[in-house]
DOMARRO-898930 format. One line per 10 residues: number of its first residue (from 1); their letters; for each residue z negated, x, y negated of C-alpha. Coordinates in nm, 4 decimals. Each point is the difference from the previous one (the first is absolute). Example, Ala and Ser with C-alpha at 12.3 -4.5 7.8 and 13.67 -1.06 7.14 Angstrom:
2
1	as	-0.7800,1.2300,0.4500 | 0.0660,0.1370,-0.3440 .
//
This chain:
277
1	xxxxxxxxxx	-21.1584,-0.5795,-15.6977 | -0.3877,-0.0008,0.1113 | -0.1204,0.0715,0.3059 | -0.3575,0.0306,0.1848 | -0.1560,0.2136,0.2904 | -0.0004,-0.1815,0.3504 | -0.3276,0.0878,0.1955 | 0.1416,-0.1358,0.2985 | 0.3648,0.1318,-0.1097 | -0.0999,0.3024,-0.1166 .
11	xxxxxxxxxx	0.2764,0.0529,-0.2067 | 0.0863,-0.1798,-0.3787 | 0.1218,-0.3560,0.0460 | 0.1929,-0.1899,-0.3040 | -0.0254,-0.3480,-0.0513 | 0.3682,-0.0495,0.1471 | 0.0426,-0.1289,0.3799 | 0.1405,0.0985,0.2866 | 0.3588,-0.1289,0.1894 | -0.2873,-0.1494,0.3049 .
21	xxxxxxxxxx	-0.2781,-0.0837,-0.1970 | -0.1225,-0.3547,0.0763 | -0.3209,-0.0197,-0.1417 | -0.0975,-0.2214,-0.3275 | -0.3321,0.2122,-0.0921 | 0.1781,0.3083,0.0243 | -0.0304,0.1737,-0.3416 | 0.2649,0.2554,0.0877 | 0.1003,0.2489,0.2673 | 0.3069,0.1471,-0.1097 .
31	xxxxxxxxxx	-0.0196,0.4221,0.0368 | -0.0457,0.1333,-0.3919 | 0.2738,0.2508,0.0556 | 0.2438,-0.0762,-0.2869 | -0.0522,-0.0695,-0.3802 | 0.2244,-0.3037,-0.1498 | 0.2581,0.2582,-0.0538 | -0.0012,0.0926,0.3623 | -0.1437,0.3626,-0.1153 | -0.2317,0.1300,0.2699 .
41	xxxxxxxxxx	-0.3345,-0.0581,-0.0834 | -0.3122,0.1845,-0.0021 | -0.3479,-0.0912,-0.0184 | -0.3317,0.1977,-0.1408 | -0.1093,0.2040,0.3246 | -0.3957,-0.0093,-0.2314 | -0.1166,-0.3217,0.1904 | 0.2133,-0.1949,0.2938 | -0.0731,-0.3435,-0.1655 | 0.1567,0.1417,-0.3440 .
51	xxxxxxxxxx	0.2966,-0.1779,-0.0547 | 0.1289,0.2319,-0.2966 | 0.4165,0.0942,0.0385 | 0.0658,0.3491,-0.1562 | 0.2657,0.2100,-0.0892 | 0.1606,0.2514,0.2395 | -0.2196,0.2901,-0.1321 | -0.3489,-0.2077,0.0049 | -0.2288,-0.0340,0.2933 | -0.2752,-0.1625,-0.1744 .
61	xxxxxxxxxx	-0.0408,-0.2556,-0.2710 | -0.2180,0.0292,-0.3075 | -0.1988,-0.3147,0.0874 | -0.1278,0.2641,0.2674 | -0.0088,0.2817,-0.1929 | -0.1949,-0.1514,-0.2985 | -0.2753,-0.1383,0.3176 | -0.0378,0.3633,0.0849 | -0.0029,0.1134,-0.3964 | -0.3141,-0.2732,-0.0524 .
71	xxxxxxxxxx	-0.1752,0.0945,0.3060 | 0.0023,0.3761,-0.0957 | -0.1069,-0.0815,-0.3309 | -0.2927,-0.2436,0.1091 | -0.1388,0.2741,0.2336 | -0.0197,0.2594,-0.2880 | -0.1588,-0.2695,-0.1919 | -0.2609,-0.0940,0.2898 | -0.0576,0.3690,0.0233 | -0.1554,0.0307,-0.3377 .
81	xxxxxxxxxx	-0.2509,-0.2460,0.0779 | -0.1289,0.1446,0.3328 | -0.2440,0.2438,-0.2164 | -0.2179,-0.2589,-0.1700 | 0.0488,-0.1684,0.3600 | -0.1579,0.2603,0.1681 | -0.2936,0.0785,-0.2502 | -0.1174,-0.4150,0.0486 | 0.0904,0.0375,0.4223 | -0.1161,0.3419,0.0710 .
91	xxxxxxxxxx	0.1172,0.3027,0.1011 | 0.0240,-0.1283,0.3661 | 0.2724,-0.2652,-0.1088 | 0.3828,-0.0740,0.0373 | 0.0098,0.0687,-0.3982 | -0.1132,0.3259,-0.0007 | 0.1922,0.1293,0.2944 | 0.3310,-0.1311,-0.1912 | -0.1296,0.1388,-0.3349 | 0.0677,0.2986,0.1244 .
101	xxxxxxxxxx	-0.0093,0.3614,0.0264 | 0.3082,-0.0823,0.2489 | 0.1603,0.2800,0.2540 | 0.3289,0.1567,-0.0704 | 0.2445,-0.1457,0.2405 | 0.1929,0.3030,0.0523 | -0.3106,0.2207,0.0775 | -0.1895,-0.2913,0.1887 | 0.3230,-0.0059,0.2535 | 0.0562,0.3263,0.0921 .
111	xxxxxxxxxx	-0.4020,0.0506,0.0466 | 0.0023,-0.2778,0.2001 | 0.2977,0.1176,0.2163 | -0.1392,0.3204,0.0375 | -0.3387,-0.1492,0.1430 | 0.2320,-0.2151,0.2600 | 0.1754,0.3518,0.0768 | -0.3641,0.2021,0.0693 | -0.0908,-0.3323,0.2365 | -0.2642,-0.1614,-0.2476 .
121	xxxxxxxxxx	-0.0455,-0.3325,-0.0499 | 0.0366,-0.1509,-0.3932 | 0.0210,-0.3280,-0.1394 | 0.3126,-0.1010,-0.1462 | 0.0581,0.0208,-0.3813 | -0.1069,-0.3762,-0.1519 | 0.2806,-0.1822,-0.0863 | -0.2013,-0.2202,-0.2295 | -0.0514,0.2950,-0.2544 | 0.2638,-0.1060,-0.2140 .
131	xxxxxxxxxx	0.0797,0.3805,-0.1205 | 0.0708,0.0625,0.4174 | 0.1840,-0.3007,0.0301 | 0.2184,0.0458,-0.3001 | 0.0576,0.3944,-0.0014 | 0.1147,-0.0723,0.3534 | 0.2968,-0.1783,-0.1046 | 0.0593,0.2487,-0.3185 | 0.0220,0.3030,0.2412 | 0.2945,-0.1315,0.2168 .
141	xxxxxxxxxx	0.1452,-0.1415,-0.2972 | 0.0008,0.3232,-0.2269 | 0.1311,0.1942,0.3084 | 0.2905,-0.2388,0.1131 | 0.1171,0.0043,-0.4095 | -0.0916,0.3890,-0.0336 | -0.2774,-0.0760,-0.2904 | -0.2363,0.2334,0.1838 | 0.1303,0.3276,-0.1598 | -0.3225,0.0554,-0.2198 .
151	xxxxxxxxxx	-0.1847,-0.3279,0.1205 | -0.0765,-0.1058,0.3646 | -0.2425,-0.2970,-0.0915 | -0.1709,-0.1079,-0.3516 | -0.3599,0.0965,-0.0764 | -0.1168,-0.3963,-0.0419 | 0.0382,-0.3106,0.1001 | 0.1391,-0.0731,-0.3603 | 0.3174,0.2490,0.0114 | 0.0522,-0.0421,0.3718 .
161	xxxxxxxxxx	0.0698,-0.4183,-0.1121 | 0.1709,0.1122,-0.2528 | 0.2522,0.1882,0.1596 | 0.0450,-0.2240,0.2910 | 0.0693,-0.2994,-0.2726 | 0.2992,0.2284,-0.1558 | 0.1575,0.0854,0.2806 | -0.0095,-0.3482,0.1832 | 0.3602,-0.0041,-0.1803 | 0.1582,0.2749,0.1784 .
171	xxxxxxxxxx	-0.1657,-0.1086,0.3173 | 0.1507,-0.3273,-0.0391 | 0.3580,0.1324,-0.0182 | -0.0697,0.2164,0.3350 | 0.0971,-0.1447,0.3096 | -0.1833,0.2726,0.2579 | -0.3380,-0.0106,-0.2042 | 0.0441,-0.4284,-0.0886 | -0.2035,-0.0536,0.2963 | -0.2817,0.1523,-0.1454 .
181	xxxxxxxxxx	-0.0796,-0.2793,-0.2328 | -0.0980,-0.2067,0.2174 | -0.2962,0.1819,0.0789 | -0.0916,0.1508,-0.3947 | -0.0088,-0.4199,-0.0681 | -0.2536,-0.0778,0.2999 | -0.2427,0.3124,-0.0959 | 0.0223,-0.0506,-0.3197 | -0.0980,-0.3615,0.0555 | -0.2503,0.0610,0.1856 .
191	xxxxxxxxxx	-0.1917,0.2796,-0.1960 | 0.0385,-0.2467,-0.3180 | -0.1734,-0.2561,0.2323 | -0.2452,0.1887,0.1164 | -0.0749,0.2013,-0.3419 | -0.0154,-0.3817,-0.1566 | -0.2238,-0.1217,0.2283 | -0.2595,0.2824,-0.0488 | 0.0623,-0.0075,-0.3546 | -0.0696,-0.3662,-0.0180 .
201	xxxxxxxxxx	0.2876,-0.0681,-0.2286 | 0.2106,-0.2040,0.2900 | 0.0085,-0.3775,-0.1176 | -0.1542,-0.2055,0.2822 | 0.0404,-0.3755,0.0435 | -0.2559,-0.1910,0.0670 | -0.0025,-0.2970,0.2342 | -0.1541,-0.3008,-0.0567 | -0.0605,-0.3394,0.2494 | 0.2704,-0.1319,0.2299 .
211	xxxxxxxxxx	0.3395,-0.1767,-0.1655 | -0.1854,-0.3919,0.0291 | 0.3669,-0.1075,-0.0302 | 0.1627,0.1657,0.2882 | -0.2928,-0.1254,0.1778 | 0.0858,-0.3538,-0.0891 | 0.3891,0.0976,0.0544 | -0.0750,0.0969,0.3620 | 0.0522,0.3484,-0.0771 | -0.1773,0.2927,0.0920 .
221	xxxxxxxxxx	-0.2156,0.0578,-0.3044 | 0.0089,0.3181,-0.1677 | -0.3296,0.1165,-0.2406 | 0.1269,-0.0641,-0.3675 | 0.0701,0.3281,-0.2281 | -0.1131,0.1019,-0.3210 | 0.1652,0.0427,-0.3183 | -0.1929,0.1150,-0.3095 | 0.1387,-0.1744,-0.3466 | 0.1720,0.1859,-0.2476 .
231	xxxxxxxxxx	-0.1454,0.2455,-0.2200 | 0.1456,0.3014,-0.1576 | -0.0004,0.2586,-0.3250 | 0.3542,-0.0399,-0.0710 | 0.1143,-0.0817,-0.3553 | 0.1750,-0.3013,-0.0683 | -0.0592,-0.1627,0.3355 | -0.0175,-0.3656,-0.0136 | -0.1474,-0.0937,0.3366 | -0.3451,-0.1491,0.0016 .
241	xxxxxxxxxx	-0.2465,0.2878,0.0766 | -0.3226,-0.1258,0.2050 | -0.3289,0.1926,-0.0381 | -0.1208,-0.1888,0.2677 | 0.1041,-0.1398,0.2945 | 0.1382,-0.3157,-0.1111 | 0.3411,0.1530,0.0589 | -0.0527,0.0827,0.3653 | 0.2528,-0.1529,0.2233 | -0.0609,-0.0638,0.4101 .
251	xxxxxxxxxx	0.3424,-0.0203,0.1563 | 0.1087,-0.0273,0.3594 | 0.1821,0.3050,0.1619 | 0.2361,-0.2182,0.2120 | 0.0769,-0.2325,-0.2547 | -0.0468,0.0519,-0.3638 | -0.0046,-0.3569,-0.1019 | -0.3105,-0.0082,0.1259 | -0.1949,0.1042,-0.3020 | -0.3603,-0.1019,-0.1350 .
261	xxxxxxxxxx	-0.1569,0.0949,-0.3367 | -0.3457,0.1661,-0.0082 | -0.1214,-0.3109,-0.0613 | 0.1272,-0.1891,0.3042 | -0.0529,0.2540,0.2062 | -0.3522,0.0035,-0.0604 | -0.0661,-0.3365,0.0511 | 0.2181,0.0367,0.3193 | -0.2324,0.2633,0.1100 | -0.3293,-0.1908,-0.0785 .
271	xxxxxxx	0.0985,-0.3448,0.1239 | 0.1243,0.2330,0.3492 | -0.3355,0.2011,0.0245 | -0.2006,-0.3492,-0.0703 | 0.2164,-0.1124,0.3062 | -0.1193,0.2432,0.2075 | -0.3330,-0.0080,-0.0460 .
//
């Protein structure tokens, strides 16, 4: 049985219908309470719109687990860039301040509680510095599970992923620390954003000239998006690899029949400026 989050609901609907529902474009409202069996079911408590069912002793799915797993891993990867970053953006930049030296959490707290306690005014620690951010979450987690016997946060950014990736399993199973994932996916999605977008490795589309189609469709025309042709180093791949950009694609975001070659889209955008002039 399958099931989706209900913004308006706000609760998981299935695709079955209720005793007094009268509506024909109504693409479900039952409750998601009860599996096919009539087991109780429960649903990943990662994201709301996650329509994962688990077993009693799970709280989140490994859809959601592997999205936190990636994200840790991408920001350890992004971090290794931020060096020859900063040496081409200067020492003044958002590349060098993430390449580090970073503060030790644990010390960085209690210093600034301390301030706060003798009635002097600090800033609060940056929770953009990835090593902050991320040691954050490792400290309550390593006290809650009682790893903090010789440990109370890793040296780098590196080992504090690392541990946070291995024990995303026991924090899964735990129902009083479950809630917790929520927030490790959203900072860890964000510092991967923002590490990616100073490291200049985030893929970004590019938008090309209105949809002429919708246009002639009565539509609201959306600008056309880009999609580069194949080309890859993979052996024994038999798709046409394009050195150029013959491949390229231009395809409508609302509807994706609404595609033009390189080619036509070209001429669409030469015959349009000619219009216009």
């Amino acid at each position: 049985m399958t099931c989706r989050w209900d913004r308006d609901a706000e609760r998981h609907l299935t695709r079955e219908h209720r005793a007094d529902c009268v509506s024909v474009a109504c693409p479900g409202c039952l409750p998601c309470t009860h599996d096919q069996h009539g087991n109780p079911v429960r649903h990943c408590r990662t994201r709301r719109r996650c329509n994962a069912h688990l077993d009693w002793d799970e709280y989140a799915c490994p859809t959601c687990l592997g999205k936190i797993r990636a994200n840790l891993t991408a920001i350890v990867i992004g971090l290794a860039l931020m060096p020859e970053e900063a040496e081409e953006r200067g020492i003044n930049s958002e590349p060098a301040n993430l390449a580090g030296p970073h503060a030790d959490y644990v010390t960085a707290t209690w210093r600034l509680i301390n301030a706060r306690r003798n009635g002097v005014e600090v800033e609060e620690l940056d929770e953009n510095d990835p090593y902050t951010c991320l040691t954050k979450h490792e400290r309550g987690l390593r006290e809650w599970f009682g790893h903090d016997d010789v440990v109370l946060v890793s040296a780098t950014v590196s080992k504090a992923a690392d541990y946070l990736a291995w024990v995303l399993t026991d924090l899964a199973r735990d129902e009083t620390m479950a809630p917790v994932l929520p927030d490790l996916l959203a900072d860890t999605a964000r510092l991967r954003d923002h590490i990616e977008s100073e490291a200049r490795t985030r893929p970004v589309q590019t938008r090309g000239a209105p949809c002429p189609r919708c246009a002639e469709e009565g539509k609201a025309p959306q600008r056309l998006v880009r999609h580069l042709g194949h080309w890859c180093m993979k052996p024994g791949c038999t798709q046409t690899h394009y050195l150029d950009d013959t491949g390229d694609t231009w395809v409508c975001p609302v509807d994706r029949e609404h595609t033009w070659t390189q080619k036509d889209y070209s001429a669409y955008v030469e015959t349009r400026q000619k219009a216009r002039a």
